[in-house]
GUFI-394997 format. One line per 2 residues: number of its first residue (from 1); for each residue x, y, z of C-alpha. Coordinates in Angstrom, 1 decimal. Example, Ala and Ser with C-alpha at 12.3 -4.5 7.8 and 13.67 -1.06 7.14 Angstrom:
BEGIN
1> 12.3:-4.5:7.8; 13.7:-1.1:7.1
END
This chain:
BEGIN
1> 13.1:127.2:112.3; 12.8:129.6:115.0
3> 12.4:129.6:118.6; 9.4:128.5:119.8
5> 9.2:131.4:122.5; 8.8:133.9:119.6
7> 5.7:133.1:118.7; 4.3:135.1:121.2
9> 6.9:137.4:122.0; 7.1:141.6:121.3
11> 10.1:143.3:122.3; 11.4:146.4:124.1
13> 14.9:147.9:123.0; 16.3:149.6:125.8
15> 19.5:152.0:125.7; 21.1:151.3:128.6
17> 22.6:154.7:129.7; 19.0:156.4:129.1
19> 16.5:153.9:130.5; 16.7:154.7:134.1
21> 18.9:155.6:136.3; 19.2:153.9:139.8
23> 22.3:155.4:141.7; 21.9:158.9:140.7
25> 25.2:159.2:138.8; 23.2:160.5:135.9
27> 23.7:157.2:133.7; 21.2:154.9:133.3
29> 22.1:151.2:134.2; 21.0:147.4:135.1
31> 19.9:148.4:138.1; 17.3:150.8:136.7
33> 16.2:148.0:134.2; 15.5:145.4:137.2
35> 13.3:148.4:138.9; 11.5:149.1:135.8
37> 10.7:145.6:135.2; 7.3:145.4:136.1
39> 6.4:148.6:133.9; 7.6:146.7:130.4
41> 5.4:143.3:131.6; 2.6:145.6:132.2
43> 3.6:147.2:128.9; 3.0:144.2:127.2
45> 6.4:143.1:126.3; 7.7:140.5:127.3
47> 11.3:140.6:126.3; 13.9:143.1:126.1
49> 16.6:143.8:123.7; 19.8:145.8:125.8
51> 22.1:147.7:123.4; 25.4:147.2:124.6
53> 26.6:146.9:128.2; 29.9:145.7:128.4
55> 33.2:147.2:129.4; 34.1:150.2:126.6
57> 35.9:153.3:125.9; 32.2:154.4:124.6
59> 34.1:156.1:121.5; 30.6:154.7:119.7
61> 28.3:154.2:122.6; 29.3:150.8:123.7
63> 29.6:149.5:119.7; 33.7:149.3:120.2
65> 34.2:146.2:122.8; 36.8:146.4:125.0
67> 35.9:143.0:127.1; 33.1:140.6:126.0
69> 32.5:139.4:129.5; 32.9:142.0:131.3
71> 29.5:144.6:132.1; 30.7:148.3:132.0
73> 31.1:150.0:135.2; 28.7:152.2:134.3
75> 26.3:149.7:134.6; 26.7:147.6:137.1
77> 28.8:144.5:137.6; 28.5:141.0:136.0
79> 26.3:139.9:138.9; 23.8:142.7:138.2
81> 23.4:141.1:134.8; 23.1:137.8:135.9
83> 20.5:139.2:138.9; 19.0:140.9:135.3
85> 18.3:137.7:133.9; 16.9:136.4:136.7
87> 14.2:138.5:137.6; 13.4:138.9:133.8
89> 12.7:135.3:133.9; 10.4:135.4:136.6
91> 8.2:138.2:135.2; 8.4:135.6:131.7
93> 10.6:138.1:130.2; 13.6:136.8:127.9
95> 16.7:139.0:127.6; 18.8:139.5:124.3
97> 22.1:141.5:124.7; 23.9:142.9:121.9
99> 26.8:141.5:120.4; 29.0:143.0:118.2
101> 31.1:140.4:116.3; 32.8:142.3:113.4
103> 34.9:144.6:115.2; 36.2:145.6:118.5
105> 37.4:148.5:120.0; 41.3:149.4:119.6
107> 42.1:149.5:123.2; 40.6:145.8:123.0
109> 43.4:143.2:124.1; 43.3:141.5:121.2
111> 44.2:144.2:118.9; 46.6:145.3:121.3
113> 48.5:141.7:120.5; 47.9:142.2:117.3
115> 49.7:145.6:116.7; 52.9:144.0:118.1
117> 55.7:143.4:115.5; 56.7:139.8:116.9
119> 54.1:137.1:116.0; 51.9:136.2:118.6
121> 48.3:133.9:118.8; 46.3:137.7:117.8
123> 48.4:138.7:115.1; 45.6:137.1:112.8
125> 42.9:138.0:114.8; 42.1:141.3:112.8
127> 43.0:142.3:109.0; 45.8:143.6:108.3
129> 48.1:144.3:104.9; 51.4:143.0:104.8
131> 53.3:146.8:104.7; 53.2:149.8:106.6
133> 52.7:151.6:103.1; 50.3:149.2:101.6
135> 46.8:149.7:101.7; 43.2:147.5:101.3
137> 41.8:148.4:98.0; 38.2:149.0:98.4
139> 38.2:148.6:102.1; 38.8:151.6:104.7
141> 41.9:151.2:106.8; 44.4:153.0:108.7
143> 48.0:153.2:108.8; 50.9:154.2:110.7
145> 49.9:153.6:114.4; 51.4:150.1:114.7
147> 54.6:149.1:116.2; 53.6:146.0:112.8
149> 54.2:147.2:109.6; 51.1:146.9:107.8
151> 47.7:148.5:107.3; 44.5:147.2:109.3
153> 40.9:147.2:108.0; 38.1:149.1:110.0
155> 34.4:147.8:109.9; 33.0:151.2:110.8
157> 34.5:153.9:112.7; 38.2:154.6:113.2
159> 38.0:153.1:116.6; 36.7:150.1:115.5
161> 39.4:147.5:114.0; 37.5:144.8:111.6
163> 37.8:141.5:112.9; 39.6:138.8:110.7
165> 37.5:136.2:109.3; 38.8:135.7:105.7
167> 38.1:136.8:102.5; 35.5:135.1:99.7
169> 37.5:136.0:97.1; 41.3:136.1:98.1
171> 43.0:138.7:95.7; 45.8:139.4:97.8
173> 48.9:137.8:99.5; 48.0:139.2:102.8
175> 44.2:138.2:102.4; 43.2:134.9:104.0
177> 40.3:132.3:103.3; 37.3:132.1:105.5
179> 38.5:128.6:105.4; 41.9:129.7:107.1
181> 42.5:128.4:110.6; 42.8:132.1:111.8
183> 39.6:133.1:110.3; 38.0:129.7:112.0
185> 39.9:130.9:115.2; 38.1:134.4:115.3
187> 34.6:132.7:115.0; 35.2:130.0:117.8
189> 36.5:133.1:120.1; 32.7:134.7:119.5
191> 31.3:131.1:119.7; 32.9:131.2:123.2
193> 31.5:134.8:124.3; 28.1:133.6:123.4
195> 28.8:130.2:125.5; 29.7:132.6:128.2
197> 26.6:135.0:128.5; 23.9:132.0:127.5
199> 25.2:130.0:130.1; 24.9:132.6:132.9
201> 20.9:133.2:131.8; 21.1:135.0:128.4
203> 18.6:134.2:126.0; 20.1:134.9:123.1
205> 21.3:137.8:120.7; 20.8:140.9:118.3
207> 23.6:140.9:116.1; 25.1:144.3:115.3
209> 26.0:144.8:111.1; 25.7:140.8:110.9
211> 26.3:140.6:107.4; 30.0:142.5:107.4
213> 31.8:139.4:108.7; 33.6:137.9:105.5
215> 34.9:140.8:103.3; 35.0:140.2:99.3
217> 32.1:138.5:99.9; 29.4:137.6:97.1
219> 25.5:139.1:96.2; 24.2:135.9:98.2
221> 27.1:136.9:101.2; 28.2:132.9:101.2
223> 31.0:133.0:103.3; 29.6:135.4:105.9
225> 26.1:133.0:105.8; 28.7:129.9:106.2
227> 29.9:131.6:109.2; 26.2:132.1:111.0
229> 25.2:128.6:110.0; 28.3:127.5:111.9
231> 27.3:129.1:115.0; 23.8:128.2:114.7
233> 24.8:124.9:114.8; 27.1:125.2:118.4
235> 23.8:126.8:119.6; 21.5:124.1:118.3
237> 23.9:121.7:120.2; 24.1:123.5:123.0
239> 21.8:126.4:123.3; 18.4:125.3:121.5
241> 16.3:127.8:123.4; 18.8:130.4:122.7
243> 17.1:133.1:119.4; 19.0:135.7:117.5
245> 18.0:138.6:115.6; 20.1:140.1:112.8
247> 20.5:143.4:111.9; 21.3:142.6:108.6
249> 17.5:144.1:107.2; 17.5:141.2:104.2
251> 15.6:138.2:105.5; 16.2:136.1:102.4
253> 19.9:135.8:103.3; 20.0:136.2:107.1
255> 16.5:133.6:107.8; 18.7:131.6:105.6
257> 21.8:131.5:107.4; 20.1:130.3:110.6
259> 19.3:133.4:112.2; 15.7:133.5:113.9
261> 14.8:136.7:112.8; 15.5:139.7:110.8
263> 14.8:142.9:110.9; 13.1:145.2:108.4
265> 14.9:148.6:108.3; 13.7:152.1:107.5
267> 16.7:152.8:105.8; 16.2:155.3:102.7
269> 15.4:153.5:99.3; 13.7:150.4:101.0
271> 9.8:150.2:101.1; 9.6:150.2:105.3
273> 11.1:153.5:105.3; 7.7:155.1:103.8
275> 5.6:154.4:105.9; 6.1:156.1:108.9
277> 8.6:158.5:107.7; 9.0:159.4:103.9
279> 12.6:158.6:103.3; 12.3:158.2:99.7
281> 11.4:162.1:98.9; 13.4:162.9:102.2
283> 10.4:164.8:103.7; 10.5:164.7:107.7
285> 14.0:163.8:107.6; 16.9:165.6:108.8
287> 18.9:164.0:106.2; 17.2:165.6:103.2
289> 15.3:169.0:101.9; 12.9:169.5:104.5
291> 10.7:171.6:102.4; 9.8:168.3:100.4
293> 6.8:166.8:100.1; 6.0:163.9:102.9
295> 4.1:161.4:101.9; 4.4:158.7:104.6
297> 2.1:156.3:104.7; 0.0:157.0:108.0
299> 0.6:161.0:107.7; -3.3:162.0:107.2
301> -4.1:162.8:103.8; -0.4:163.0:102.4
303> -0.5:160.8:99.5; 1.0:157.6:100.8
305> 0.5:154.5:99.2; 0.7:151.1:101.2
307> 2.2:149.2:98.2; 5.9:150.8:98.4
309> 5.8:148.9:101.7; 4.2:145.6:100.5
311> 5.6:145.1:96.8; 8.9:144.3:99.1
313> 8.2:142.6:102.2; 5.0:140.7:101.0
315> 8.1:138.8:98.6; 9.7:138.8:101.0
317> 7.6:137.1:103.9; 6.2:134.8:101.1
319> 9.8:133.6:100.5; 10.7:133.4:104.3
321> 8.2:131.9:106.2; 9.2:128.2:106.6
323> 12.8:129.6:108.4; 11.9:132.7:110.8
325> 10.5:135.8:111.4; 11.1:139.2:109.5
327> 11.2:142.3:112.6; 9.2:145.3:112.0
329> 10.4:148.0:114.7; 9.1:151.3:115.8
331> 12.5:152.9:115.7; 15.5:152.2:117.1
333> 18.5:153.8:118.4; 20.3:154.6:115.0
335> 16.7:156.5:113.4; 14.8:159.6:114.2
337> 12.2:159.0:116.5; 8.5:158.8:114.5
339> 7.2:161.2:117.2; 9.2:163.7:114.3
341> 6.7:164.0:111.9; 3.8:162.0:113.0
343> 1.2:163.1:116.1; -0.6:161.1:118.3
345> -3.4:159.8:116.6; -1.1:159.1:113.3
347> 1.4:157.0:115.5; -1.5:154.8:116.8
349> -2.3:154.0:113.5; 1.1:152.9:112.6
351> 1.5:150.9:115.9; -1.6:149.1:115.6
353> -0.5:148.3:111.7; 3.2:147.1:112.8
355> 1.6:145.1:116.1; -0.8:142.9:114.3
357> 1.3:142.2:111.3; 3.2:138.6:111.3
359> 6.7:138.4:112.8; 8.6:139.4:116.3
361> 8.1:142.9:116.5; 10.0:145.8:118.3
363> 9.5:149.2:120.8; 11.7:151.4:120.9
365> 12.3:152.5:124.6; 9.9:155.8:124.6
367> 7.7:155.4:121.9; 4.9:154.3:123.8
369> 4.5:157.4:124.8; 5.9:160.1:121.6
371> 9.3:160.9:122.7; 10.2:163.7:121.0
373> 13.5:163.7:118.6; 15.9:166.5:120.1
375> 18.2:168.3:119.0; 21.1:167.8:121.1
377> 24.8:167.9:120.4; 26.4:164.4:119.5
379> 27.4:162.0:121.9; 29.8:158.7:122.1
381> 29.5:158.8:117.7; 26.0:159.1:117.6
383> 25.7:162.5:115.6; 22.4:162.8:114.3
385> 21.2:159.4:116.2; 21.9:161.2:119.3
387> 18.4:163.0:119.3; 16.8:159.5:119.9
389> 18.9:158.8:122.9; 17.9:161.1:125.2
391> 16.9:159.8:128.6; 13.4:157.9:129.3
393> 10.3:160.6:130.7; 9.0:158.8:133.8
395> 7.2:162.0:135.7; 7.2:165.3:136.5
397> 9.9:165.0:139.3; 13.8:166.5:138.6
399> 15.1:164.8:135.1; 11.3:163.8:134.4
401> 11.8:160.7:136.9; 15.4:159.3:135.0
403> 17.8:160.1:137.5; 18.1:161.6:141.1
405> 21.2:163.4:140.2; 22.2:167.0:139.2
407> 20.5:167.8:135.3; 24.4:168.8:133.9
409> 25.8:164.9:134.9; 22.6:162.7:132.8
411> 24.2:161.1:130.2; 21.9:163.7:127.7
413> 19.5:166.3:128.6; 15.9:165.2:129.4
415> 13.5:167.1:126.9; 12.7:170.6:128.9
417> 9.5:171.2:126.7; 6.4:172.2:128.3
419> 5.1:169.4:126.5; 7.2:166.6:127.1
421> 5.0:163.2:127.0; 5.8:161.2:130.3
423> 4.7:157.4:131.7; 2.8:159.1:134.4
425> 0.9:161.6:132.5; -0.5:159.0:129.9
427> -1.1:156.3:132.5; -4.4:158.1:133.8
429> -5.5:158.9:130.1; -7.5:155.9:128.5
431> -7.1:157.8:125.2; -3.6:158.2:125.6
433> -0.7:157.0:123.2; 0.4:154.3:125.8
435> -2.7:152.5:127.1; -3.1:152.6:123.2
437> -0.2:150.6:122.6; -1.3:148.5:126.0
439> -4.5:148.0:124.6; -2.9:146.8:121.3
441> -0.7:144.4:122.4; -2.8:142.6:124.9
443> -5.0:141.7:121.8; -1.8:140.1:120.4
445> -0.8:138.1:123.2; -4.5:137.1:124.2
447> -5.2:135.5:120.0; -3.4:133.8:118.4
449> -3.9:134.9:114.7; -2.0:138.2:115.4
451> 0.9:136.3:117.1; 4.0:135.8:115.0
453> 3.2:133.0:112.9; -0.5:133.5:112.0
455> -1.3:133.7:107.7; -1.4:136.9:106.3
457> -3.4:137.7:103.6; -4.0:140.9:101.9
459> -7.8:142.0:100.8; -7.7:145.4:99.9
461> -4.5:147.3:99.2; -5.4:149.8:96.6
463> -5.0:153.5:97.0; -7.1:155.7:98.6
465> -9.5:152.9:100.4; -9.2:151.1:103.3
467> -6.2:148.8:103.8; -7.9:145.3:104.7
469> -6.2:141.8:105.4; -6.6:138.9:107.6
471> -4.6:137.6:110.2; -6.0:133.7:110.6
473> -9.4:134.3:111.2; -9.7:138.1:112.3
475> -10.1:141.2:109.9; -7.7:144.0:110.6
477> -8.7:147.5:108.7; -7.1:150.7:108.6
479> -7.9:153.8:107.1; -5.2:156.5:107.9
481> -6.9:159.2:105.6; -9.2:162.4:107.1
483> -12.1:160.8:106.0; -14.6:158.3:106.9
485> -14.7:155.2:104.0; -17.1:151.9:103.4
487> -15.7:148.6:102.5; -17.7:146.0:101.1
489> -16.6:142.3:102.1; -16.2:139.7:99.9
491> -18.7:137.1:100.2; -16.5:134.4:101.3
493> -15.3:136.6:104.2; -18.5:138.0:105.2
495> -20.0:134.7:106.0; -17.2:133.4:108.2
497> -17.1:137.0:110.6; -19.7:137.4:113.1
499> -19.0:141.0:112.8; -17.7:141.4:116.4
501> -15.2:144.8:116.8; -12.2:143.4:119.3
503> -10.4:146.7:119.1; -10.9:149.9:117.7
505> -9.1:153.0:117.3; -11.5:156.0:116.2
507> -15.0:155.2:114.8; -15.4:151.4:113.2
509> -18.6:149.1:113.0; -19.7:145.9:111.2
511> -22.5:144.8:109.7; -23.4:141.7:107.1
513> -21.3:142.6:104.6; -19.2:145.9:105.1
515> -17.9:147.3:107.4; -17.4:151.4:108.2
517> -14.5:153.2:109.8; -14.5:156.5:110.4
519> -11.7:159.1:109.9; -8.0:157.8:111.0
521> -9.2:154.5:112.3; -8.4:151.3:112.8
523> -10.3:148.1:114.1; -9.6:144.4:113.8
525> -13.0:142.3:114.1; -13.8:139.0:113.8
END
């Protein structure tokens, strides 16, 4: 079962190196995130998820580890973390860092003792074939840069060596058992790098590509599952406040192997990436023919249809709800912002709809206020991702308040539109994006039918009307299209609501018996 905290917990994702910027080298870091504190508790999160901070030749943006424990210079020092955790605490804010346990970066020390032809206590710490010449069927390696003879698996990038541990299904001399000491030696060393942060004030973990641990694996991933439930039990033991989050986007498997939660990507082909971006026709996405037809879900009047979102995670929370929490997110660092193809009033739709749905869920740094997707060259791997790592838009100061350095050292460019949304700008708007989003989430914190564990239960989900469900005892409604629409309550629902409007976006009202919103609106009532 999960955390207790979660229950009523939302989360903000910061990039590091484009939060804010506290020295003026032109690279966001910790110190930036202690001064911007109070902004994400007035916000209305109230804990933060920090892509990764430690010590890295940022080939991939801090995804290839060179030291576990040590915070990148960049940054800050260890102590600024620990200070980090600290004054997150006091504000009631709990701190996830991100860990990346399937691979390392090649100029780790470990794979450094691991290239070496003598055998030594790393040799087995990554994959590797048993000749220069052989390679992995199946799996991506590299050869030929080894003082060892033998091959070595990647998990992603060239840059990033695959960690060893073991194989499912050994079909191979050089292939070892997740049983094998050496695959049991490479999970106790990340069992010890969690020990390490948790005890200095972490409070827990997102997991980057959790499900990639135990190669050859099955459908069900049973070796790579075996693996988490092992390290859920060190932190039951040990840590029993401590949560994790996987990015693993299958909750069945991942709630199941003792994660807390799991997030619900808007990868292409699943039914999360229609609804705020049509991924499945490829309109409004880079990746596809842009002249296609969009029809996400909260874009006005374009067709969508709720249902290619809920035939899959309805199953899915049905099926998970005794072991954690599935993780809707606005965006994250590895998706186009959805500022890209939907304006204001169709993003406060989609917030509303993602803020009072069950589960933990998750803010992308800058979407509270639209950031923009740019088009910037790549940076540290990120290619097309870059766009929505461009530095946060404070004010209309130099660098739109990130950094008090020169505009060619930020890490990316600041957006230079006339345009450009900023915290300052919306802050004195009540109709702005932000104090939207404000709005939204102190009605989750303040009942506690929209918190995390709250029944779901869908009324109306048929096309082209009103998308109505309960959350415990409060009706949420939602009508995305250009026009105004009438829904008539059941009976058994109309008697227990008083009729009362706790939020609205756009026009709603209640009477005995129906209830009217108005064009692209949205109102929860009880």
């Amino acid at each position: 079962m999960a955390a207790k905290w979660l229950k009523d917990t939302v989360f903000y994702e910061i990039y590091p190196q484009s939060f804010k910027d506290s020295n003026g080298d032109g690279i966001g870091d910790i110190g930036g995130i202690i001064e911007k504190l109070g902004y994400i508790k007035e916000l209305g999160c109230n804990a933060l998820w920090i892509n990764p901070c430690f010590d890295s030749p940022f080939k991939d943006a801090g995804y290839d580890v060179r030291d576990y424990k040590k915070v990148a210079p960049r940054y800050g020092t260890n102590e600024d973390l620990f200070r980090l955790f600290e004054e997150a605490h006091k504000k009631g804010i709990r701190v996830l860092l991100d860990l990346v346990p399937g691979h390392t970066s090649e100029e780790h020390p470990w794979f450094s003792e691991s290239q070496k032809a003598q055998k030594n206590e790393y040799s087995d710490r990554f994959i590797w074939t048993d000749f220069c010449f052989k390679g992995a069927k199946g799996l991506p390696y590299v050869g030929g840069e080894s003082e060892r003879s033998g091959c070595y698996i990647l998990n992603f990038f060239k840059c990033q060596p695959a960690l060893n541990y073991g194989f499912l299904e050994v079909t191979e001399p050089w292939q070892k058992s997740f049983r094998d000491p050496a695959a049991i030696a490479t999970r106790e060393a990340i069992k010890d790098i969690m020990r390490f942060w948790l005890s200095h004030g972490c409070d827990g973990f997102r997991v980057d590509m959790a499900s990639s641990l135990v190669k050859n694996d099955d459908e069900k991933k049973s070796g790579t599952s075996a693996v988490w439930r092992d390290v859920r039990r060190m932190l039951e033991l040990e840590f029993p406040d401590a949560a994790m989050v996987a990015e693993w986007s299958n909750p069945p498997l991942a709630l199941r192997a003792g994660y807390d939660m799991d997030f619900f990507l808007n990868d292409a082909g699943n039914g999360y990436s229609t609804l705020m971006r049509d991924y499945y026709n490829h309109g409004g996405s880079i990746h596809g023919d842009k002249s296609a037809e969009d029809h996400s879900y909260f874009k006005k009047d374009a067709g969508g249809n709720i249902n290619r979102f809920l035939d899959q995670y309805l199953d899915w929370y049905e099926d998970t709800r005794e072991y954690g929490y599935i993780s809707l997110l606005t965006c994250n660092h590895d998706t186009i912002r959805p500022s890209y193809n939907l304006d204001r009033e169709e993003l406060k739709l989609a917030y509303a709809f993602l803020f009072t749905l069950p589960g933990v869920p998750f803010l992308y740094y800058g979407d509270e206020i639209g950031m923009k997707y740019l088009d910037v060259p790549t940076k540290e791997g990120g290619y097309f991702r870059t766009g929505s790592r461009t530095p946060m838009q404070w004010d209309d100061t130099a660098n739109l308040g990130f950094s008090g350095g020169k505009a060619e050292n930020l890490y990316l460019p600041v957006d230079a539109s006339a345009d450009a949304p900023t915290v300052k700008a919306q802050e004195s708007d009540p109709d702005s994006l932000l104090n939207t989003v404000r709005a939204i989430l102190a009605l989750r914190h303040s009942k506690e039918d929209l918190q995390a564990d709250a029944e779901l239960r869908m009324i109306c989900t048929e096309p082209d009307r009103p998308l109505v469900y309960m959350r415990g005892k409060l009706l949420c409604i939602l009508n995305p299209g250009g026009s105004g629409a009438d829904f008539t309550l059941p009976k058994e629902l109309s008697e227990k609501l008083n009729n009362e409007v706790l939020f609205k976006i756009g026009e709603a009202s209640a009477e005995k018996g129906s209830v009217h919103v108005g064009a692209q609106s949205f109102a929860v009532i009880q």
